[in-house]
C-alpha positions in Angstrom: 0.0 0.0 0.0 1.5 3.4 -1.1 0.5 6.4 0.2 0.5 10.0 -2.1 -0.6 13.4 -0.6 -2.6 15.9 -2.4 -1.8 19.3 -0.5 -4.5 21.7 -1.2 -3.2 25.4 -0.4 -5.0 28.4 0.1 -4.5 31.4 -2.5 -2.0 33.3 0.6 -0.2 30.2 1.1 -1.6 28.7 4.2 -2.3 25.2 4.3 -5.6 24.1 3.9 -6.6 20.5 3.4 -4.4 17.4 3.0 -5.9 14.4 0.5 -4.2 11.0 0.5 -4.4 8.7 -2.1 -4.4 4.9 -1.3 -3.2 2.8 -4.3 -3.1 -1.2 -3.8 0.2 -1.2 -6.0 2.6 0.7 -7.4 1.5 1.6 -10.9 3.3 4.6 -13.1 -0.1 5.7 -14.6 -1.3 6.0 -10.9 1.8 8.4 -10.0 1.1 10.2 -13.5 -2.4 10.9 -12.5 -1.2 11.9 -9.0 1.2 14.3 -10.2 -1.7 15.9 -12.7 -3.7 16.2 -10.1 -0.8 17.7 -8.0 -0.4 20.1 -11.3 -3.6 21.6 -11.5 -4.3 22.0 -7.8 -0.8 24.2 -8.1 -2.2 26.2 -11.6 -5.6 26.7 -10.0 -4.1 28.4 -6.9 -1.5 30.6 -9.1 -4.5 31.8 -11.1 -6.0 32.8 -8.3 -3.2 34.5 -6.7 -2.3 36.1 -9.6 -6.2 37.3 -9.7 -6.1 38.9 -6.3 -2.7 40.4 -7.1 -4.3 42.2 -10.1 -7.3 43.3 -8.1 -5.3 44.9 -5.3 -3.4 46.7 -7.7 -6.2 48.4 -9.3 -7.8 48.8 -6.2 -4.6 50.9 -5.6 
């Protein structure tokens, strides 16, 4: 049994939910999709920081 964390973090960096993923056996399309999953998590949060930067600045 392997164990791979999804980290979810907020937009300002702070921690915020922790997934694990169980697979039976090792399997390199498993850790593909794990590190997709990883990837996009990381995008969404970027976009969204990068969002609020923009906003405080024309707020500004």
């Amino acid at each position: 049994m392997t164990d791979y964390h999804l980290a979810h973090t907020s937009w300002d960096g702070n921690p915020q939910l922790k997934h694990t993923v169980r697979f039976e056996r090792f399997s390199d399309r498993k850790l593909e999709i794990v590190n997709e999953l990883n990837y996009g998590i990381r995008r969404r949060i970027y976009q969204k920081r990068n969002c609020l930067e923009k906003e405080l600045e024309i707020a500004w």
